[in-house]
N, C-alpha and C positions, 0 to 999 in steps of 0.2 A: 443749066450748065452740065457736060456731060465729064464726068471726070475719066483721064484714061487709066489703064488698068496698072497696078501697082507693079514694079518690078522687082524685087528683092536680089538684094548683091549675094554673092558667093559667101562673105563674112555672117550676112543676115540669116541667109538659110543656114550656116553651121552651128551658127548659136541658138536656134530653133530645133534643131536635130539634136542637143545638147541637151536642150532645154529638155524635149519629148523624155529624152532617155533618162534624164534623172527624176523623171515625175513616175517613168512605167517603176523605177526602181525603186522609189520610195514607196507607191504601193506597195511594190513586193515586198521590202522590208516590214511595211506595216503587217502585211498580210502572216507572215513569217512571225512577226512578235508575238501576233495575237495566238497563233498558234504554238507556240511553245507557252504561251498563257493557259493555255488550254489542258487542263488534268488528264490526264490517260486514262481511258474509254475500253475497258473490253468487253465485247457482248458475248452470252451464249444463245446460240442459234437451235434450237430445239426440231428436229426433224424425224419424221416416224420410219420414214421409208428405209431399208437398207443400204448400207456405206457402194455398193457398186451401183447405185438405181443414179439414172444420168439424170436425176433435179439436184442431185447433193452439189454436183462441181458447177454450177448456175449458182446457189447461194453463195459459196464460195470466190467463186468470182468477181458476185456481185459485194459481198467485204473486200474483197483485194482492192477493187477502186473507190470503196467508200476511204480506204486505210488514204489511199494515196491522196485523193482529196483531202481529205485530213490534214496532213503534214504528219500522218505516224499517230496521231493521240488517238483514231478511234480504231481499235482494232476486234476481231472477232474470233470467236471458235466454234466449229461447228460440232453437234452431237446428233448422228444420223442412228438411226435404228430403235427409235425409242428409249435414248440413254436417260434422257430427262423425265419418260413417261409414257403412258400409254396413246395411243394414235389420238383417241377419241378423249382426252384430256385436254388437248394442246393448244387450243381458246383457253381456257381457264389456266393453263400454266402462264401465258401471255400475260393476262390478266393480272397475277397473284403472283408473279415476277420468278417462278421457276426458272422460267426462258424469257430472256430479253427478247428475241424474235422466235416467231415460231408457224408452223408450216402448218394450214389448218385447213379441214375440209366442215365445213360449216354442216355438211346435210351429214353428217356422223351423229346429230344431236337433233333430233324432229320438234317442229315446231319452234325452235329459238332462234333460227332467221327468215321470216316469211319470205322479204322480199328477195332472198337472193337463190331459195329455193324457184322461183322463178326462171333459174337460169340452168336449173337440173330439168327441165320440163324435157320428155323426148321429143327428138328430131327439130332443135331451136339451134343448132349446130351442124356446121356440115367441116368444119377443119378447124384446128386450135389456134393458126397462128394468128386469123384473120380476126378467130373469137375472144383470142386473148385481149386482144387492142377492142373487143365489140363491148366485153363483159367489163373489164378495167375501167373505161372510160364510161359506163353506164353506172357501175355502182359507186361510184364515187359521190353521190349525188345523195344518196341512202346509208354510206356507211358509219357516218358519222353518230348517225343515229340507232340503226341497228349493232354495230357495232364500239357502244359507247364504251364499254370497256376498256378498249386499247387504243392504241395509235394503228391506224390503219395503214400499210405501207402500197401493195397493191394486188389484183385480185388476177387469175388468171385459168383457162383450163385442159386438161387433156384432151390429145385426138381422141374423135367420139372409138365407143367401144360399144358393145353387143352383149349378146347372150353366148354363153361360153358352156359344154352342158356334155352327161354323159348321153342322151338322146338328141336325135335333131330337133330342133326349132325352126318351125318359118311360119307357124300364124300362131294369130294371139290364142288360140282356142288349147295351143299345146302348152300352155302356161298352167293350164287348170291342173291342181292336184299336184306341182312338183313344189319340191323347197328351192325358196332359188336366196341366195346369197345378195342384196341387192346394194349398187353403189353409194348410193344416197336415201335417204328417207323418200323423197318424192320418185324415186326406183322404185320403194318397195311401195308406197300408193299404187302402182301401175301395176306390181305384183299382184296385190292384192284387188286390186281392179278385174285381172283377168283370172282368178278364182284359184292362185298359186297362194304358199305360203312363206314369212320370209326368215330369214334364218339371219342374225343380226353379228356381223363381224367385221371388224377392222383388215386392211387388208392383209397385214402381216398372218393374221389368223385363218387366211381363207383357205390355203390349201390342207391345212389339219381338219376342217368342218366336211369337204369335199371328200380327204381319203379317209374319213370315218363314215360317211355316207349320211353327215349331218344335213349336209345340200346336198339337190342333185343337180344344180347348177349355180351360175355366177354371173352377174352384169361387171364388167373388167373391160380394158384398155389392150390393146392387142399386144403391143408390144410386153408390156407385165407380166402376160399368162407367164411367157417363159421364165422371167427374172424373177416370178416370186415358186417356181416350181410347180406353178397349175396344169401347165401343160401336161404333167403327169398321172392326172387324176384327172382331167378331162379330153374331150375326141371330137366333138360337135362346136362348131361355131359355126353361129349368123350372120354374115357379111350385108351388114347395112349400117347406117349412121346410126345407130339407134339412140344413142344418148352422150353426152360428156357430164365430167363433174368438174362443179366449180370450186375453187381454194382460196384462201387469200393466204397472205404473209402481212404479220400483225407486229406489233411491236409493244413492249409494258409502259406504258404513260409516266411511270414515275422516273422509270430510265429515259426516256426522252427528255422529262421538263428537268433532269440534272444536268443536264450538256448546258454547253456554252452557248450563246448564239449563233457562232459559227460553226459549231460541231449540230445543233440542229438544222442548219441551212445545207450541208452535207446530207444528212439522211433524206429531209426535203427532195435536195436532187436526185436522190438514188430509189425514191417514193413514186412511180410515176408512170404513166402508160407503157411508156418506151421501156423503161427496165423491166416492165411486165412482161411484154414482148422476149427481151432478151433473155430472160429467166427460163423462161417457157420453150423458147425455141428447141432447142437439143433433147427437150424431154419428145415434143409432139414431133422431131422429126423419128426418133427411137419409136417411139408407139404406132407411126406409119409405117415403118418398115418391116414390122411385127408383124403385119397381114401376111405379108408375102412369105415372109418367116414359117408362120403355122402352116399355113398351106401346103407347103411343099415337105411338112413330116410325115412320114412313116403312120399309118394309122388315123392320120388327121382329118376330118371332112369339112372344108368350107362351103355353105350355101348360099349365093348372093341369090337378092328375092329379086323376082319378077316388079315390075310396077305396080300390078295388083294388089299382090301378097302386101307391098308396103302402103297400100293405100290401104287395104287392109288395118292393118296395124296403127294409122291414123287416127282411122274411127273408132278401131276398139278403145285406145285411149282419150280421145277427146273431153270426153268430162273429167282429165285431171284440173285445166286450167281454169274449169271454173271452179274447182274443189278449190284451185291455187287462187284464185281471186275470193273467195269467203274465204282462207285461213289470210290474207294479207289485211282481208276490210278489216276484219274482227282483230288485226292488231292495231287499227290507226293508219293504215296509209291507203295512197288510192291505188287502187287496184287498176284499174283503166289507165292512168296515168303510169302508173311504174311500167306495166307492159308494153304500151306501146313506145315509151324510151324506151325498153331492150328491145325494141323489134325495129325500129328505128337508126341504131347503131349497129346492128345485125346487117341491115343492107349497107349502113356504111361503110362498113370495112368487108363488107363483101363475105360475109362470113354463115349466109344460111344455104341450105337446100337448095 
């Protein structure tokens, strides 16, 4: 028997329509209750970089929508410029709850993250936004465990940057014999690979090392030279991808498991590729425009390399990665396996050479 299709009167469907709206409403009232159940949350945001460097108003932001989400109970403040501490602390402030969040460059501290020194490797990068969403979504897999310390929130990194230098640079051969300033620990392996020596500084520190003549050069983000006052002190850059550095933003475990349920299903949301993405945006569009920036100063010389020159520069480094695959065995993971997931999400999002 084929029954015909229901018809519902004018009375039926209002009382349905009635219905719907006091069910969305009573959610909301629920949702609403539990939220003013909920203790008032304020974090401090621990960041090393200076108050006008464009990642401050990205964290910032991203508290503005955690707040609103919330309903008000979780709120934040940020402290840029090292107020909390030094650059190269700021894992261990996370940690040891200095800073409820905090803004961290993993390869500041050698050897304590194998696997994600992986993602400092040169030319594994060719743009941040694509990389951002390549590296986030890669280590996600691995943080848990390398970074058991804290509450991971998500990983992200700058447009690549170069060598920055009072002489030019364009083959590896001119590395030999200079100090150079280097981003990451796995920067300064490649230093010290090509017969340079490294000069160990955070970035806030870089341009006092340079105009002392402690360095005679620097691996840096193009847009920064200017914002931290390098440009001052140096004249030479190498216009090629030559490397990015990876960061995450972490969070203190004991301030996490104090929230409510609902105040942690908030940070949850705001934990996440996508906001990796958005975080990072505005910093790697600043650091691309940076190129064009230095170029056109007064005194300034940029060198983009030929194909050679950077194949060049290939070979001379190739044995970092298996240097990086014995320092990853020798903690426990697989080295074959961790790589190719990053090289794997690298062509995903479209984010290599």
């Amino acid at each position: 028997m084929t029954l015909a299709p229901h018809r519902s009167t004018p009375r039926a469907r209002g009382r349905q329509a009635v219905g719907t709206a006091l069910a969305a409403l009573a959610t909301l009232l629920l949702t609403a209750s539990a939220q003013a159940q909920d203790k008032p949350v304020n974090l401090k945001m621990g960041s090393w970089v200076p108050a006008q460097h464009p990642l401050n108003p990205s964290f910032v932001a991203w508290a503005e929508d955690i707040k609103k989400a919330s309903g008000g109970t979780i709120t934040a403040t940020l402290f840029p410029s090292e107020q909390l501490g030094k650059a190269f602390d700021h894992y261990d402030m996370a940690r040891d709850g200095i800073a409820d969040l905090a803004y961290v460059n993993p390869g500041y501290q050698p050897g304590r993250f194998p696997v994600m020194a992986a993602a400092a490797l040169p030319f594994t990068f060719a743009n941040a936004k694509g990389g951002t969403a390549a590296i986030d979504a890669w280590y996600r897999a691995y943080a848990a465990r390398e970074m058991k310390d804290v509450k991971f929130c998500f990983a992200f990194i700058h447009d690549p940057g170069s060598f920055h230098s009072r002489k030019k640079i364009t083959s590896p051969a001119d590395v030999k014999g200079l100090k150079v300033r280097p981003a990451t620990s796995t920067i300064g392996q490649m230093v010290t690979l090509l017969g340079g020596t490294n000069v160990q500084a955070s970035a806030p520190e870089s341009r006092d090392m340079l105009e002392r003549g402690v360095a005679d050069a620097i691996t840096f983000p193009w847009g920064s030279i200017s914002l931290f006052g390098i440009d001052k002190v140096v004249s030479h850059h190498m216009d090629v991808p030559l490397y990015t550095t990876p960061f995450v933003w972490v969070m203190n475990k004991d301030k996490y498991e104090s929230m409510s349920a609902a105040q942690k299903k908030v940070i949850d949301d705001h934990c996440t590729t996508e906001w990796a993405e958005k975080v990072a945006t505005p910093w790697a569009d600043f650091e691309f425009a940076g190129r064009a920036k230095l170029a056109g100063l007064p005194g300034h010389e940029s060198t983009k390399l030929t194909p050679e020159q950077t194949d060049a520069w290939r070979k001379a480094i190739a044995p970092m990665e298996a240097q990086w695959a014995a320092d990853a065995t020798k903690a426990g993971f697989d080295a074959k396996a961790v790589m190719e997931s990053l090289k794997a999400n690298v062509a995903k999002y479209k984010a290599g050479l």
